[in-house]
N, C-alpha and C positions, 0 to 999 in steps of 0.2 A: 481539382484544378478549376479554375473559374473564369469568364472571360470577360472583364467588366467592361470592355470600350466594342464588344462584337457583338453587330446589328445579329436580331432572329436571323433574316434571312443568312448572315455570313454563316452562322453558326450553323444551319443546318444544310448550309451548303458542303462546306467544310467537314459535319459529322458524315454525311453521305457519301464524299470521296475515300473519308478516311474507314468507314466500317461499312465493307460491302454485302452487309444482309439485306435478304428482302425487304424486310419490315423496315429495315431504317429508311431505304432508299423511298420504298411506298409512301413512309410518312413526310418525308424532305419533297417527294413531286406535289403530295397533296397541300401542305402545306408553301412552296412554291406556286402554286396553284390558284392558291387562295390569294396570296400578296398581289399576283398578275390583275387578278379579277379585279381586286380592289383598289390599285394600283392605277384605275382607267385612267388617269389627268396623264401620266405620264406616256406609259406607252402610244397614247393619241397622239400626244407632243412629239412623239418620236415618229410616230408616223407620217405627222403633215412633213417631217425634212425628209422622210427618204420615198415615201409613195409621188407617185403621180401627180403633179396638182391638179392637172385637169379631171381627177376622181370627183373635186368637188370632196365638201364638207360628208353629204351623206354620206359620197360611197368610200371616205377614209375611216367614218365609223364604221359601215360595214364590215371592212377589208379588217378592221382593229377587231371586232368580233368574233367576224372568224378567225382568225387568229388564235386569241383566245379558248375557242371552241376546240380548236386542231389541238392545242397544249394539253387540255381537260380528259382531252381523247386519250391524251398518249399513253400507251402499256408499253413498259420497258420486258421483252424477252418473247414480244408476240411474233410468231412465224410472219415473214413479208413476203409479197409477190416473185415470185420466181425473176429471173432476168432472162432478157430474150436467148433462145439456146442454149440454156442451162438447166441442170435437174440442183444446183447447188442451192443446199436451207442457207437463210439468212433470217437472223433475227432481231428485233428491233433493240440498240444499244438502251446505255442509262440513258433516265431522261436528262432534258436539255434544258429544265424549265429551271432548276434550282442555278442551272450560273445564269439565265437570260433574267430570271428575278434579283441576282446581285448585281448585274450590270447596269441594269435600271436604275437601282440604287448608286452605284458610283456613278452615272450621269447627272442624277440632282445631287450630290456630294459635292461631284464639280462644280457644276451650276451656282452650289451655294460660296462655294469656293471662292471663285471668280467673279462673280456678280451679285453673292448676299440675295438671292432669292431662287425658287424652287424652276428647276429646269421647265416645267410647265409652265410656267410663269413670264420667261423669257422670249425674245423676239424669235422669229423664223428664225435669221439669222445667224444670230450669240448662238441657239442651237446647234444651228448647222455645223458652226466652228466646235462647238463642242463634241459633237457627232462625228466630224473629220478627226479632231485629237484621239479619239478612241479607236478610230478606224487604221490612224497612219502604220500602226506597229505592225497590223497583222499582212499588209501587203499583199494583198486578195486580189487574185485578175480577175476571178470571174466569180459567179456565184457559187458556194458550195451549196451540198445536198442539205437541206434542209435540219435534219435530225441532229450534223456535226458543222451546225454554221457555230462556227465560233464567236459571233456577238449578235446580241437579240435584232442588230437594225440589222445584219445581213438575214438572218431568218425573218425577220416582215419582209422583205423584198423577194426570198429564193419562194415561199408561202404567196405574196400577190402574183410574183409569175410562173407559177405551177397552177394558178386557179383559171377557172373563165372568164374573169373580172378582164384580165390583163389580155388574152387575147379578142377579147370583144371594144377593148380598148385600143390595140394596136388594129386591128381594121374596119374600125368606128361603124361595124354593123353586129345584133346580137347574134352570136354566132353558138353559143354556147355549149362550149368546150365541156367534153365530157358527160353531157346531159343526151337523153334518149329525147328521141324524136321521131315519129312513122315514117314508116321509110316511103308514102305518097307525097311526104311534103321534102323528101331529100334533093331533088332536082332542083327547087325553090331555092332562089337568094337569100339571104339572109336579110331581115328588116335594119334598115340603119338604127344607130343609138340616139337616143330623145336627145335634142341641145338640151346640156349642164347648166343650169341656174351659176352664178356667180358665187 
């Protein structure tokens, strides 16, 4: 059987749901993987509508980076951190990268759709609207956990607000979440964040 009108990515999205070996799934994340990496015009595009604007340009490629970096990371079936009060294993599900790489894809599909040019390509705005069309079905109150966000713009957003980015940004001094620091300088304020260039 052969599937002339189905993009790489559907197809090995689709072989990854349908045959659940390791090997296959291994090969559909690394290969997901790769599309994301290479894939940067987009996912940035998708970042300036749903990040912060006040991140500024730098810190929306950072934030796109890491990102990135988190996805390359991910091992599907890895033992995860215990929950508070619990001796219960959890393991890390399938990855998440093979539908966030097709979603990508159905947003400059749209894009081309609707406006005849590549979703990077497009205003903040036309984005934005486009970003809301994808969003309206799945009626999300609040963020999901990161691993089962169900569309790639809600994991850059559950990913910028799990990091220290976003709380050094919510009380505009670096505070830096999650990082070591001596505990002579714990008593100390936190230095405020340098004004953002425009």
């Amino acid at each position: 059987m052969t599937f002339p009108f189905m993009s790489r990515r559907a197809f090995l999205g689709a072989l990854a749901a349908a045959v659940p070996a390791a090997i296959v799934v291994r090969r559909a994340h690394a290969a997901a993987v790769d599309d994301l990496a290479a894939d940067t015009r987009t996912l940035r595009a998708l970042a300036e509508v749903v990040l912060p604007s006040t991140l500024g340009s730098a810190g929306i490629t950072a934030e796109v980076h890491a990102f990135q970096r988190w996805i390359a990371g991910y091992r599907e079936g890895v033992e995860l951190l215990h929950g508070y009060g619990t001796s219960t294993l959890e393991f890390a599900g399938p990855t998440p990268a093979t539908r966030w790489a097709q979603q990508l894809d159905a947003l400059d599909a749209a894009a081309r759709k609707a406006h005849g040019r590549r979703f990077a390509d497009l205003s903040l705005e036309r984005r934005r609207q486009l970003v809301e069309g994808a969003l309206v079905a799945l009626k999300a109150e609040r963020l999901p956990p990161l691993t089962i966000a169900p569309h790639v713009a809600l994991a850059l957003l559950t990913h910028f607000y799990g990091g220290a980015a976003a709380s050094d940004l919510c009380y505009e001094a670096r505070i830096g979440k999650q990082q070591c620091r001596p505990l002579a300088q714990s008593p100390r304020k936190p230095l405020p964040l340098a004004p953002r260039s425009a």
